[in-house]
C-alpha positions in Angstrom: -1.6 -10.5 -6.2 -5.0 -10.8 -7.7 -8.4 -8.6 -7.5 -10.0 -10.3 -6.0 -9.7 -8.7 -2.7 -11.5 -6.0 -4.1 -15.1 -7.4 -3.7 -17.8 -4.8 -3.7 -20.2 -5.2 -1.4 -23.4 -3.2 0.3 -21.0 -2.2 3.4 -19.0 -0.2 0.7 -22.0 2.1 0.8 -24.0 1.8 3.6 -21.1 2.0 6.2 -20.1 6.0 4.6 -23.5 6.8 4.4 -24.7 6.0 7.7 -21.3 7.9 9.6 -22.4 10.9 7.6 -25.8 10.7 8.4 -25.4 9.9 12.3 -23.1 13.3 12.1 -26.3 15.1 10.5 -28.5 13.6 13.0 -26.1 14.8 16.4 -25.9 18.3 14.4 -29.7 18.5 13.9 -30.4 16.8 17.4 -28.4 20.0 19.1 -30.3 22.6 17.0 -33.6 21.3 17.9 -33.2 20.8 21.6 -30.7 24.2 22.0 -28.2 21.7 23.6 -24.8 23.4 23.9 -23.1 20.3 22.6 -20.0 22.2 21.7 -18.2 21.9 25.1 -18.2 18.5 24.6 -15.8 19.1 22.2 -11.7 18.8 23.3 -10.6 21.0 25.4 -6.4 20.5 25.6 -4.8 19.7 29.5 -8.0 19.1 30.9 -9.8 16.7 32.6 -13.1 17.3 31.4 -11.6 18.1 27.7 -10.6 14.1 27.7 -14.1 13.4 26.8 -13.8 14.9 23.6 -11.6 12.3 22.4 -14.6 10.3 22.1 -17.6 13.2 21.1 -15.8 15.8 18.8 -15.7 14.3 16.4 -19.3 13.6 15.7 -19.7 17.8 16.5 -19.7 20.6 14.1 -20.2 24.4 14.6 -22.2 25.2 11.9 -23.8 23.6 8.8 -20.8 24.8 6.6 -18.8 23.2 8.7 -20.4 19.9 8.6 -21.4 19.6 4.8 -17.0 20.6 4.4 -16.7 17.6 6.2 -19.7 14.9 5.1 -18.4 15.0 0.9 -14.5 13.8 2.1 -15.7 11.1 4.4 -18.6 10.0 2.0 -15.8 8.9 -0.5 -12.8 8.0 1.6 -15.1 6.1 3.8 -15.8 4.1 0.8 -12.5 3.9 -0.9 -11.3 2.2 2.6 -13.8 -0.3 2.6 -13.3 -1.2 -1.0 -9.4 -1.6 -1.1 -8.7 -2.4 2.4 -11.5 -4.2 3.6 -9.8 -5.7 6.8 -8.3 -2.7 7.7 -11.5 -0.2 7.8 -12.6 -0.2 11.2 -9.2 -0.3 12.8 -8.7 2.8 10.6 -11.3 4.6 11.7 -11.4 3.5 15.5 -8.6 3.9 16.3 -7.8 7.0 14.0 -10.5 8.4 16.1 -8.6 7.9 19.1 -5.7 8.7 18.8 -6.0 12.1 16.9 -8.2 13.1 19.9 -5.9 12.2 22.2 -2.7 14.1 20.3 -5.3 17.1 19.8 -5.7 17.2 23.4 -1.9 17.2 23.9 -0.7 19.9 21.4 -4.1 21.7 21.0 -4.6 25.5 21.8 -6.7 26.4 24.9 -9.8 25.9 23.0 -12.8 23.1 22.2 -11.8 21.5 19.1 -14.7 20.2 17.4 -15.8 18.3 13.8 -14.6 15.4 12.3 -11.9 16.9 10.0 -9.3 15.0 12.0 -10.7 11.8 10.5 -10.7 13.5 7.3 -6.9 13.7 7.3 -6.5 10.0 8.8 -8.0 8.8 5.9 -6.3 10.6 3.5 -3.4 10.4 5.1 -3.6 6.4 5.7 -4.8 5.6 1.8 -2.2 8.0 0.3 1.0 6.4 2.0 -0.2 3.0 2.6 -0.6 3.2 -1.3 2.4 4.0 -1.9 3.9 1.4 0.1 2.5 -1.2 -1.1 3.7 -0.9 -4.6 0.2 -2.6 -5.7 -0.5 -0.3 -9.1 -4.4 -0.3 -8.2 -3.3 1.1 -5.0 -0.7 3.5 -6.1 -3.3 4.8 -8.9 -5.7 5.3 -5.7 -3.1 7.3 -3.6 -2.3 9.7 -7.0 -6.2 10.3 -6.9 -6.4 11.3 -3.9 -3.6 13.3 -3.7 -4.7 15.2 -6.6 -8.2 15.9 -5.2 -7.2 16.6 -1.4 -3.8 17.5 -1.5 -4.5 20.7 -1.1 -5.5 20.1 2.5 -1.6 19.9 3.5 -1.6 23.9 3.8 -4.2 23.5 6.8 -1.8 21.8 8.8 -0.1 24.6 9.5 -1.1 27.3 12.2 -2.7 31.1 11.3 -3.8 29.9 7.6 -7.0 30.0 8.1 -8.6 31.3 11.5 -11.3 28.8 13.1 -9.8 25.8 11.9 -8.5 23.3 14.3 -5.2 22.9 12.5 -3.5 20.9 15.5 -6.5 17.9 15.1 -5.5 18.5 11.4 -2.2 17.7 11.9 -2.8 15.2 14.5 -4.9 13.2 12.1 -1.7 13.6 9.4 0.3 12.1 11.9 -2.3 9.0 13.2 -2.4 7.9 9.1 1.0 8.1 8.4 1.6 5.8 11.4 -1.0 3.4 10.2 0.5 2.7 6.8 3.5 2.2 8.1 2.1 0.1 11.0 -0.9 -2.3 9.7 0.0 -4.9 7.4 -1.6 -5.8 4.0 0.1 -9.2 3.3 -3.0 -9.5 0.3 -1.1 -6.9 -1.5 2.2 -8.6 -1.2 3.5 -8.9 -4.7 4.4 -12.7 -5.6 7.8 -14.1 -6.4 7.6 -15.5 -9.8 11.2 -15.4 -11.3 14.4 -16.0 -10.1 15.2 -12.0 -10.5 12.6 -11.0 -8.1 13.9 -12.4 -5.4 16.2 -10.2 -2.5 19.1 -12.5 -2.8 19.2 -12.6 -6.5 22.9 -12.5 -7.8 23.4 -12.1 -11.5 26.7 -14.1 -11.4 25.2 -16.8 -10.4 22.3 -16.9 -13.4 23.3 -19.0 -16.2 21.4 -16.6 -18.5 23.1 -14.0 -17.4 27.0 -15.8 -18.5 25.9 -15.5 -21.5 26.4 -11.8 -21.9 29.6 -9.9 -21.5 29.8 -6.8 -19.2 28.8 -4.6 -22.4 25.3 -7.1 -22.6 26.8 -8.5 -26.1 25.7 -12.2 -26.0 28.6 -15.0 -26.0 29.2 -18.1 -26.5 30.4 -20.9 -24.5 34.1 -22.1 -25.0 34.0 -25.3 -27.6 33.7 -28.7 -25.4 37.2 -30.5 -25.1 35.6 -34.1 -26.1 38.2 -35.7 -23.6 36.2 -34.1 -20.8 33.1 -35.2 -21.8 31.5 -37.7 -19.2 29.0 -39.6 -20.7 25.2 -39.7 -18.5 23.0 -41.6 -20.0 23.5 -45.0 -21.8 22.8 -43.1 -25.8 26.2 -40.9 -25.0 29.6 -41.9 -25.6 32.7 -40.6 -25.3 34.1 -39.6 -28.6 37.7 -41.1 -30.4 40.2 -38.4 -30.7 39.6 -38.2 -34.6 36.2 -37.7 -34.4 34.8 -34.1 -35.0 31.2 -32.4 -33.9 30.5 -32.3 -37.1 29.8 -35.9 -37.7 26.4 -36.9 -38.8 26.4 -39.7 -36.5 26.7 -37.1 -33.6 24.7 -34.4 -31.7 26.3 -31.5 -29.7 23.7 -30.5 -26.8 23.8 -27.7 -24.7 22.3 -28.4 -21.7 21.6 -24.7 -19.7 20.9 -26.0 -16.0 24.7 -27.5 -15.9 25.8 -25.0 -18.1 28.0 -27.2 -20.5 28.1 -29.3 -24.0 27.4 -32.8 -24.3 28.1 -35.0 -27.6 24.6 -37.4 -28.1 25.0 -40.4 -30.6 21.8 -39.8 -33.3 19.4 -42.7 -32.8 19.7 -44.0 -36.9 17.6 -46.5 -36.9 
């Protein structure tokens, strides 16, 4: 695997950036015309609450509750665009949907609004897809950002904090824990260079690895019996039964692909 699927580009920035703004604008846009945009918000078992799947998200009850909201998806927005570039609108599209749509199935009798849900998708999503991935760039990226939002785990639970949607929290735990498991990154898959990487490696089999005793003290091969010795080029012969290795007129090679000796004739001339 090499960087260079980490290209930076003006979509890194611009795509964060305008999400958080058209969430500013929609929050300003009720204020100024006193629309009562909250009921557009899910409302769980209902009819009318499936149209929050779509709108929630892009609602927030107060300016506290948006700016809690714009900082997260500002930089995870980012980080997903920048390390999984293919991946970033299926992310959020789809992360979109279906955290509304499990909100609206396990939700309390209430509108749930704001756009933490995708908060948690994202988080979610970057942390265990990381991790999978085994990719040290993107492990290093799923330690940051459990480090600097893992504290959002407690709010997945009910009565920690009152006014928080913890169900969408949850739901949007679930969505990016689904996605890392379910898209593929086969960028990030790491290459097979050397016989020991790959899945049906067997040591026994490595003639390396005969060299070394079950301890890992290296060993040397038995001495060749030179009546076994099959000559396989024309500059080897087979040697007389009073000859020894130790002849100057005689070579002993080890060759490590057929794992044996051979006995070479110098070339004197």
């Amino acid at each position: 695997m090499e960087d260079q699927h980490f290209k930076f580009s003006p979509s890194v920035i611009a795509i964060p950036f305008l999400s958080v703004l058209f969430l500013w604008v929609v929050f300003w846009w009720g204020i100024r015309f006193q629309i009562d945009i909250e009921s557009f918000g899910i409302y769980p078992r209902t009819l009318t609450g499936i149209r929050g799947i779509l709108f929630s998200p892009f609602i927030h009850g107060n300016i506290e509750h948006l700016y809690n909201n714009s900082i997260p998806l500002l930089m995870l927005i980012a980080a997903l665009r920048f390390f999984y570039r293919d991946l970033t609108f299926r992310v959020l599209g789809f992360g979109l949907l279906l955290t509304g749509l499990i909100t609206w199935v396990i939700g309390r009798e209430s509108y749930h609004i704001g756009a933490s849900g995708l908060v948690y998708v994202l988080v979610s999503f970057i942390f265990f897809k990381g991790i999978r991935t085994k990719y040290y760039r993107l492990v290093a990226l799923s330690l940051v950002v459990i480090m600097v939002y893992g504290s959002l785990v407690w709010y997945i639970f009910p009565n920690v904090k009152e006014g928080i949607s913890w169900e969408g929290h949850l739901a949007g735990l679930i969505t990016g824990f689904a996605f890392a498991i379910s898209f593929k990154t086969p960028e990030y898959k790491k290459l097979i260079r050397y016989e020991w990487e790959k899945p049906d490696y067997d040591p026994a089999e490595d003639k390396f690895m005969q060299r070394f005793d079950e301890n890992g003290n290296f060993v040397n091969l038995p001495k060749p019996d030179p009546n076994e010795i099959e000559p396989s080029n024309p500059i080897m012969h087979e040697l007389p039964a009073n000859t020894h290795t130790t002849n100057s007129e005689y070579d002993v090679v080890y060759d490590a692909v057929e794992n044996k000796y051979t006995i070479v004739r110098k070339n004197l001339n």
